[in-house]
C-alpha positions in Angstrom: 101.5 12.1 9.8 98.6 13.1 11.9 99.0 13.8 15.4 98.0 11.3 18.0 96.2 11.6 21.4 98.0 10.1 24.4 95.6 6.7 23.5 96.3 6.6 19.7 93.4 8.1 18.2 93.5 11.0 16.1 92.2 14.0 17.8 88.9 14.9 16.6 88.4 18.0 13.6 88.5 21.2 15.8 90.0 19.9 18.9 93.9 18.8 18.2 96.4 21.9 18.5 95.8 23.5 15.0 92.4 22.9 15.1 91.0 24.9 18.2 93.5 23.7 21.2 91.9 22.8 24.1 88.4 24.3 25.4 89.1 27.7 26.0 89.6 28.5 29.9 87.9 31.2 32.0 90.7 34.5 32.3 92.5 34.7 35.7 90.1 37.8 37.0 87.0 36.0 36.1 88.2 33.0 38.1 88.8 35.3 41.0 85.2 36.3 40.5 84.0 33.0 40.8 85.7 31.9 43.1 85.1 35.0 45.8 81.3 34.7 44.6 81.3 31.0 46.3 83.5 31.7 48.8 81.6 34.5 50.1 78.1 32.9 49.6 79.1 29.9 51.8 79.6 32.7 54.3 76.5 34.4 54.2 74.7 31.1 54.3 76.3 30.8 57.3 75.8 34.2 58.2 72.0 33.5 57.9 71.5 30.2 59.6 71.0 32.6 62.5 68.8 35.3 61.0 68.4 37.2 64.0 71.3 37.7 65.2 72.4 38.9 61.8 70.0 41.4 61.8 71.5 42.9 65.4 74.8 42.7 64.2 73.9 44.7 61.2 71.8 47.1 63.2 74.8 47.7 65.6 77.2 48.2 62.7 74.7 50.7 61.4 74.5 52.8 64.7 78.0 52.5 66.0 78.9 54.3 62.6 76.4 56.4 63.4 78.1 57.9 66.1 80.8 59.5 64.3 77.8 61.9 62.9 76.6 62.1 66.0 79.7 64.0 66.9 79.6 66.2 64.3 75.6 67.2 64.9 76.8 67.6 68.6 79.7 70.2 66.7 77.2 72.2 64.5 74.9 72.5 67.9 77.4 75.1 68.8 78.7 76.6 65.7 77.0 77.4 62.7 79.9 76.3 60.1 83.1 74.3 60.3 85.8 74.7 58.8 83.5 77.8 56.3 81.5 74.5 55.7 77.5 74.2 56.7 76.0 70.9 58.1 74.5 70.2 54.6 78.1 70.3 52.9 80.0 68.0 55.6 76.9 65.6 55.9 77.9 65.6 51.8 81.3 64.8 52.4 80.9 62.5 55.2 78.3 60.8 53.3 80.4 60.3 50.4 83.2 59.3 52.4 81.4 56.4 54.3 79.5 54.8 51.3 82.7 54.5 49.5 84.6 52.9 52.2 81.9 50.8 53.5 81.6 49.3 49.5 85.4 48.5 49.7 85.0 47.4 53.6 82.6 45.0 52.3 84.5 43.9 49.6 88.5 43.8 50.8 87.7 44.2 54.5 88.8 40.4 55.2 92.3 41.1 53.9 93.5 42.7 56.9 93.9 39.0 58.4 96.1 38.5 56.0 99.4 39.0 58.5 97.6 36.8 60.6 97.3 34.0 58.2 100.9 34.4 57.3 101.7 34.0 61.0 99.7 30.9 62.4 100.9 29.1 58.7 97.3 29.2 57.4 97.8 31.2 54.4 100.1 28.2 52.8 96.9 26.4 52.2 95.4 29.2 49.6 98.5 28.6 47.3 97.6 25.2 46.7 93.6 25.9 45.3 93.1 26.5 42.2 91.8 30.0 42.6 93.6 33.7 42.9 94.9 34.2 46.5 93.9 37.6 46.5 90.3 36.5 46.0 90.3 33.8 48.8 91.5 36.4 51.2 89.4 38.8 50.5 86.7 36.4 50.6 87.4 35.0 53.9 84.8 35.6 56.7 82.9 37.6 54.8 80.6 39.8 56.2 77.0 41.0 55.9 76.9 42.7 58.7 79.3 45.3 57.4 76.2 46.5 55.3 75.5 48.5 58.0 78.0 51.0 57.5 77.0 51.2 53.7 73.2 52.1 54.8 74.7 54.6 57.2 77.1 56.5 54.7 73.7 56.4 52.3 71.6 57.5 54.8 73.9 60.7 55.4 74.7 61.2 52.2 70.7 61.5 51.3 70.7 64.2 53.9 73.1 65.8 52.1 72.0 65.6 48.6 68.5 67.5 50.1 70.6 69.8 52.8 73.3 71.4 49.9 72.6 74.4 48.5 73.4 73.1 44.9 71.7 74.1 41.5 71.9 70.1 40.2 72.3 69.5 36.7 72.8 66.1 35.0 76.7 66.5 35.0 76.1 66.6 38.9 73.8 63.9 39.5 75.9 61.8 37.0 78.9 62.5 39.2 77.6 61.2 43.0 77.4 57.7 41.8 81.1 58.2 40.0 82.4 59.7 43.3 80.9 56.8 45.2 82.8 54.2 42.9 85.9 55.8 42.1 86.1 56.3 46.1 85.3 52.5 46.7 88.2 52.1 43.9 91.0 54.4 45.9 90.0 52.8 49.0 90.5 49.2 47.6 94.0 50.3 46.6 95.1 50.7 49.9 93.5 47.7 50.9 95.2 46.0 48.6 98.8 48.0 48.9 98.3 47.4 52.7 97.6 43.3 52.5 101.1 43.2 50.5 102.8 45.3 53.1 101.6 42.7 55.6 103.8 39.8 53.9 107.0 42.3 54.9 105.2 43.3 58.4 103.4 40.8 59.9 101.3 43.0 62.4 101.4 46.0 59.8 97.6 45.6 60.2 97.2 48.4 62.5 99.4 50.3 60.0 97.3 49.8 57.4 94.2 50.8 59.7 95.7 54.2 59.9 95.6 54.7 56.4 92.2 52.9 55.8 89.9 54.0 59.1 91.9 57.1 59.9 91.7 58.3 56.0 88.2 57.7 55.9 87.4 59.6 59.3 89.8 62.4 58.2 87.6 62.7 54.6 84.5 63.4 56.7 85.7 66.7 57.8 86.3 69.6 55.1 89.6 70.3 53.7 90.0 73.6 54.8 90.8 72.4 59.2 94.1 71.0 57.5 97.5 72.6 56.6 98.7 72.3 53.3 101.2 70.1 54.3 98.8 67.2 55.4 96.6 68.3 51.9 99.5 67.8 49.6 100.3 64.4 51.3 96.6 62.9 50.7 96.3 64.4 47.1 100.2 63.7 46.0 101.3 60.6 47.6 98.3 59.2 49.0 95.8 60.5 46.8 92.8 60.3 49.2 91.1 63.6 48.6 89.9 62.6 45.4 87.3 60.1 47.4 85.3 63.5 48.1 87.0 67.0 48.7 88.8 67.6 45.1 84.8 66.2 43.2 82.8 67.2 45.7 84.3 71.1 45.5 83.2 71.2 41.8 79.6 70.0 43.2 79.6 72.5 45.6 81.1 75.4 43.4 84.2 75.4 46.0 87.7 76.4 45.1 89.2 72.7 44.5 92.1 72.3 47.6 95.5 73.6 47.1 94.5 75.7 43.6 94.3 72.9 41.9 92.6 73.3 38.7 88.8 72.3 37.8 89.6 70.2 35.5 90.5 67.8 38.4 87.1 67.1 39.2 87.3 64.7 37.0 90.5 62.8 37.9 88.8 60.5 40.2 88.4 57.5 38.0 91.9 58.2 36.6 93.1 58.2 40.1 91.5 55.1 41.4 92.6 53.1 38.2 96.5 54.3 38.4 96.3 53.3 42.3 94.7 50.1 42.0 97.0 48.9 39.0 100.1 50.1 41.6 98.6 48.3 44.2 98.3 45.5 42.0 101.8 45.4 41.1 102.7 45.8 44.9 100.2 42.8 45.6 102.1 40.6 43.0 105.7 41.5 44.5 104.5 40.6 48.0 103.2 37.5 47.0 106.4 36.7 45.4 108.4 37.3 48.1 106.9 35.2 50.4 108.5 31.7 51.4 106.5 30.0 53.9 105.8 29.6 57.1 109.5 29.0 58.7 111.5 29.6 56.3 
């Protein structure tokens, strides 16, 4: 006998379980997507009811980044290299550096309130939409103004590009945009490792700030002011030198840090996609570990 739809009918051809099942459903990442697309254009809608204070905020984001180059043109009025690096080569790095962070900054920045979500009770009302929580987080308060730092970080690293003394080939040029996403990608690892550490450690976000803002500021600087200690620590357990000093060595016709073969130039993408799916899996035990506000 035919199956029967909950009023009695016969499901139609195509549409009963042998014939099609239901409508197929979006995947779970392209929900998230959608869902931080809309979340994050109500907030720039809000962002720009108010055009011109947007524009200030964005313009003081750009210059109070700004500074931390400042320092180091301040540096190189005194000394002609740093670290056996020129101004061209640490503008490179710093440049690097910044535009990656400032991608994931714009992207993940928001998840840092996660502990304080978890804390005032808030974050119980993401479990109940019909959307990833990781995508509503991130979402939340979303920011244009963090553009800013982005058009800093570019603006430094198009010093750079002109200020190297490089003999750029198309494997070269090909590999600035890679660096810049790959970066964006490590970065957004331990955005997303530190949001999960916040469900343990409720004010772990200055914790996480150390590893996120104090990485990034550390990257600007060449590899050689640092002992090896501190260099196998960011490229073995937190593998932040391959944002910018492992690639941009083979740019710059550098010995890589630590000896480490050429061939690891090209790790970066390999890197950011083994940390990401380890954040990911750090994310997912977080979340399960959590039990409410009070409990």
């Amino acid at each position: 006998m035919a199956e029967l739809t909950r009023t009695g009918e016969r499901p139609a051809p195509g549409r009963g379980a042998r014939g099609g099942g239901r409508p197929r459903q979006p995947g779970r990442v392209a929900t998230g997507v959608r869902a931080y697309g809309m979340i994050s254009a109500m907030w720039v809608r809000s962002a720009l009811a108010y055009p011109a204070s947007f524009v200030l905020m964005a313009l003081a984001a750009f210059a109070v980044t700004g500074l931390d180059f400042v320092v180091i043109l301040l540096m190189f009025s005194r000394v002609d290299a740093l670290g056996g690096y020129g101004l061209g080569e640490i503008a490179f790095l710093y440049g690097l550096s910044s535009t990656a962070f400032g991608l994931c900054d714009l992207v993940l920045g928001s998840t840092r309130r996660l502990g304080e979500r978890v804390r005032d009770g808030t974050f119980d009302t993401l479990l109940v939409r019909p959307a990833p929580v990781l995508a509503q987080i991130a979402a939340d308060q979303f920011s244009m103004n963090r553009l800013g730092r982005i058009a800093q970080g570019l603006f430094v690293l198009a010093y750079g590009l002109f200020a190297v003394d490089v003999q750029w080939g198309v494997v070269k040029v090909a590999a600035v945009p890679f660096m810049v996403l790959s970066g964006a990608g490590i970065f957004a690892a331990v955005y997303v490792a530190g949001a999960a550490f916040q469900f343990l450690a409720l004010d772990g976000a200055e914790v996480e700030n150390a590893f996120t803002y104090g990485g990034q500021t550390m990257l600007q600087y060449p590899p050689t002011l640092f002992t090896k200690d501190v260099l196998r620590a960011v490229t073995f357990v937190l593998p932040l030198s391959f944002v910018n000093w492992v690639p941009a060595a083979y740019v710059l016709g550098r010995p890589l840090p630590l000896g480490l073969p050429g061939w690891c130039a090209l790790l970066p993408p390999v890197v950011a996609a083994a940390c990401l799916a380890l954040a990911g899996l750090g994310w997912r035990a977080g979340l399960r570990s959590y039990r409410s506000t009070g409990s």
